[in-house]
N, C-alpha and C positions, 0 to 999 in steps of 0.2 A: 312351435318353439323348441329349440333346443333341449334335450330333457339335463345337460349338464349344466346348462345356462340358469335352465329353471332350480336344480340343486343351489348352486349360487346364490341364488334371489333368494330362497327361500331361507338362507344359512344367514346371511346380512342381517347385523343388531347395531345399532350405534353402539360409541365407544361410552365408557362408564365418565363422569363428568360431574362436574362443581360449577356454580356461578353460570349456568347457560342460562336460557330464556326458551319460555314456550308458549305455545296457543293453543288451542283446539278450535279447526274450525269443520262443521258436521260432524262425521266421524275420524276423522285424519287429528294424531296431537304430531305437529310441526313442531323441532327442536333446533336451536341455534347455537354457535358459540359456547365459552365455556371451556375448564381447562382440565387435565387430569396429572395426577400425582405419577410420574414417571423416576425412579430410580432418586426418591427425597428433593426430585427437581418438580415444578411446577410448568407444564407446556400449557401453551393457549393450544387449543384445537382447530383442524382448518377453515379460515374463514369464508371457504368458496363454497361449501355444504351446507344443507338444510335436511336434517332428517324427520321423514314421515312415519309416525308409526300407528297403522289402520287397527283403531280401535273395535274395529265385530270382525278383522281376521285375523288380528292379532299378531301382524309381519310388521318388517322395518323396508324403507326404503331410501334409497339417498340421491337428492337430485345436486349437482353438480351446477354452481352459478360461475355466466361468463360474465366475462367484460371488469369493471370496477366494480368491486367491494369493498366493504367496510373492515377496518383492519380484526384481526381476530385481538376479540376482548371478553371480557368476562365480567357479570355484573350487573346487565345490559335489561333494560325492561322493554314489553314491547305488549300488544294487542292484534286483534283481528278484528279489521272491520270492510267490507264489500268484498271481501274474497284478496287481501291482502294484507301480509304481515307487515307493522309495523314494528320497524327496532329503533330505541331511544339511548343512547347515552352509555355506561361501562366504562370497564379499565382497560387503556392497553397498555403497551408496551412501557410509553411516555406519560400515563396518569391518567388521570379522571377526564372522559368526553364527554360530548353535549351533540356532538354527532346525530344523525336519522338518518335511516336506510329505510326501503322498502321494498317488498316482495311484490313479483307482476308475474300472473301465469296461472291463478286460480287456483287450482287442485293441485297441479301436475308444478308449482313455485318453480318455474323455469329463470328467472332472472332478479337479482337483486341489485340493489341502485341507490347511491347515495340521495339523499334530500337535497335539495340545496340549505346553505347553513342559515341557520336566523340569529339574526343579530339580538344581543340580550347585554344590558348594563351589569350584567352579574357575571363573574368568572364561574367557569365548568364547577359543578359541587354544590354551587350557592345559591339560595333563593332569596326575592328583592328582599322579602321579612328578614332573612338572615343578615343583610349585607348594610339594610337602613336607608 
């Protein structure tokens, strides 16, 4: 490998951030979403990235998702389970979602991908107990 390339990879940290969402699955803690305070403005961060950061070598790395993703939000709860992230719900642009996305690709979270959406009598925010 490239010994400038390897420089590079080695130098990559995610960016500093509020409101993201994370897991840990094995050693790997997978980072989503989430905004940072740029010049007293508020930007979401981008939504086609997932950052990994290898908890016993202690590097960052950033896989890059094609195709459809979920809009960048902040907020966003989510889990690990079979070797896939799930993401639930946050803020975008336009308010509160109910949105689900999921991660495919194991280790290496090569693609993310909306859920299809589920229908629920309760508006984004609200649960049945709150709404009666």
């Amino acid at each position: 490998m490239d010994s400038a390339f390897e420089r590079h990879c080695s130098e990559l940290v995610a960016r500093e951030r509020s409101g993201h969402t994370a897991v840990v699955e094995d050693s790997l803690l997978y980072v989503w979403g989430g905004y940072m305070s740029v010049a007293d403005d508020e930007v979401f961060l981008p939504n086609d990235e997932i950052w990994a950061y290898d908890l016993e070598q202690g590097s960052w790395k950033v896989f890059h998702m094609p195709g459809e993703v979920p809009p960048s939000m902040s907020g966003t709860c989510s889990c690990s389970l079979d070797g896939h992230m799930y993401i639930f719900g946050g803020c975008d642009d336009f308010g509160q979602t109910n949105q689900t996305a999921n991660t495919h690709g194991g280790r290496s979270r090569t693609r993310l991908a909306r859920l299809p959406h589920l229908e629920t009598n309760c508006p984004p925010g609200f649960t049945k107990e709150e709404t009666g």
